[in-house]
C-alpha positions as CSV (number, residue, x, y, z in Angstrom):
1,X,0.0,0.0,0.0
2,X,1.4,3.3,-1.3
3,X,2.6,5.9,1.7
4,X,0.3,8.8,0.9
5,X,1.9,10.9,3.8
6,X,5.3,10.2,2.3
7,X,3.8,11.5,-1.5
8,X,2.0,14.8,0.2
9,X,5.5,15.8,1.9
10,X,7.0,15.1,-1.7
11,X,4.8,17.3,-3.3
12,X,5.3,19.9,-0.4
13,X,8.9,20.1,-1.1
14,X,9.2,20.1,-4.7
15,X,7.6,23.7,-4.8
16,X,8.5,25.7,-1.7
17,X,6.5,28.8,-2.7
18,X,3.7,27.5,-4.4
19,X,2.1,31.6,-5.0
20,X,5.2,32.8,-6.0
21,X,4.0,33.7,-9.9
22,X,1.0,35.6,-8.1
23,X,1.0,38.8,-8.3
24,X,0.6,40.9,-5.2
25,X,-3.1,42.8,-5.6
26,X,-6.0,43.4,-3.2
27,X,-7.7,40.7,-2.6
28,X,-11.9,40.4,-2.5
29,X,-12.7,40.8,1.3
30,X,-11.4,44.3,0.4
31,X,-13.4,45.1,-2.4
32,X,-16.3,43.6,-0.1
33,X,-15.4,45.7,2.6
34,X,-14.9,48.8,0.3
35,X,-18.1,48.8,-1.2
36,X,-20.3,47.7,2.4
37,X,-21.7,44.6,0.6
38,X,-22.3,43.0,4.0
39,X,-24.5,46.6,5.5
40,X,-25.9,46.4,1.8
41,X,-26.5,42.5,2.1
42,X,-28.3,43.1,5.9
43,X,-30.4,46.2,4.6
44,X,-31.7,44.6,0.8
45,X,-32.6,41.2,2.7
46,X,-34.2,43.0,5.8
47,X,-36.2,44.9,3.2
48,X,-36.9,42.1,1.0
49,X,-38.3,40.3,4.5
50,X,-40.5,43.3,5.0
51,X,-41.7,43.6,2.2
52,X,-42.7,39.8,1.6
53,X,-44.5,40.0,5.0
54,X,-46.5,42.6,3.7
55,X,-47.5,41.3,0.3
56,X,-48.1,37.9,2.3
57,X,-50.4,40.1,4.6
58,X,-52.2,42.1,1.7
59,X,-52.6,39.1,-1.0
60,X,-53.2,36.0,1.7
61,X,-54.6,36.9,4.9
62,X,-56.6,39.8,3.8
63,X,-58.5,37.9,1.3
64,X,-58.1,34.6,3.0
65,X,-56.8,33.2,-0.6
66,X,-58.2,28.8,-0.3
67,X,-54.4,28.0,-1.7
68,X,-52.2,25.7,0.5
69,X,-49.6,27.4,3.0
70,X,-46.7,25.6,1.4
71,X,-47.3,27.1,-1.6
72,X,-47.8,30.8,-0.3
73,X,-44.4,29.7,2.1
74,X,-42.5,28.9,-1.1
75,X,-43.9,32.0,-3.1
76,X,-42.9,34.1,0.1
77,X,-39.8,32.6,0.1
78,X,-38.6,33.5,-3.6
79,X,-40.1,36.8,-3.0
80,X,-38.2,37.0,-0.1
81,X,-34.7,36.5,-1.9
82,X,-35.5,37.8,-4.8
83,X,-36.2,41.0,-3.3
84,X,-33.2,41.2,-0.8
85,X,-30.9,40.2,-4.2
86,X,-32.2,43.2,-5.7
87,X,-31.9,45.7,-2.9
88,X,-28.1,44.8,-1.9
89,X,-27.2,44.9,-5.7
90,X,-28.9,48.2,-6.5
91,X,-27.0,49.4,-2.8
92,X,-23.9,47.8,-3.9
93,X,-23.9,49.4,-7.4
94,X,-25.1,52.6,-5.5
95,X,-21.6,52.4,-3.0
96,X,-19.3,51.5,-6.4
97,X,-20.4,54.6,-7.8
98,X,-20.2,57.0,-4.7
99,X,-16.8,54.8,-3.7
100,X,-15.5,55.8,-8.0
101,X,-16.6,59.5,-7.3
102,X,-14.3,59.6,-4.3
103,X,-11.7,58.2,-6.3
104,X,-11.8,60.9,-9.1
């Protein structure tokens, strides 16, 4: 049976430096942190929630529509993320441009 311990620690020293040809740039969690994308992220879905409660509330309950909760829970649902996808890229975009502005 083949010593795979012995092959990893072959591998290891054949290439010391493995990023060595990679060149030295920010890397994402900056541009992430630049830009907000986690406040924007918290804000779009928080909205997204909201507003699903209250088309959920308007369209559902109101009317008291004979359709079965799983399907209102899964409508809600996509509503939910689609929404919250929406917000935090419009919020995103919104910070890239003031973030570019500042740049200028």
């Amino acid at each position: 049976m083949p010593d795979l311990d012995a092959d990893r620690a072959a591998d290891a020293d054949a290439d010391p430096e493995p990023n060595a040809d990679v060149p030295d740039r920010p890397g994402v969690a900056n541009v992430v942190a630049a830009l907000n994308v986690r406040r924007n992220a918290a804000i779009g879905f928080t909205l997204g929630v909201l507003f699903t409660v209250f088309v959920v509330y308007v369209y559902v309950v109101v009317p008291d529509r004979p359709y079965s909760l799983a399907l209102w829970a899964t409508l809600g649902f996509v509503l939910a993320v689609g929404t919250g996808l929406l917000l935090t890229t419009v919020l995103t975009l919104r910070s890239a441009v003031q973030r570019a502005r500042e740049l200028e």
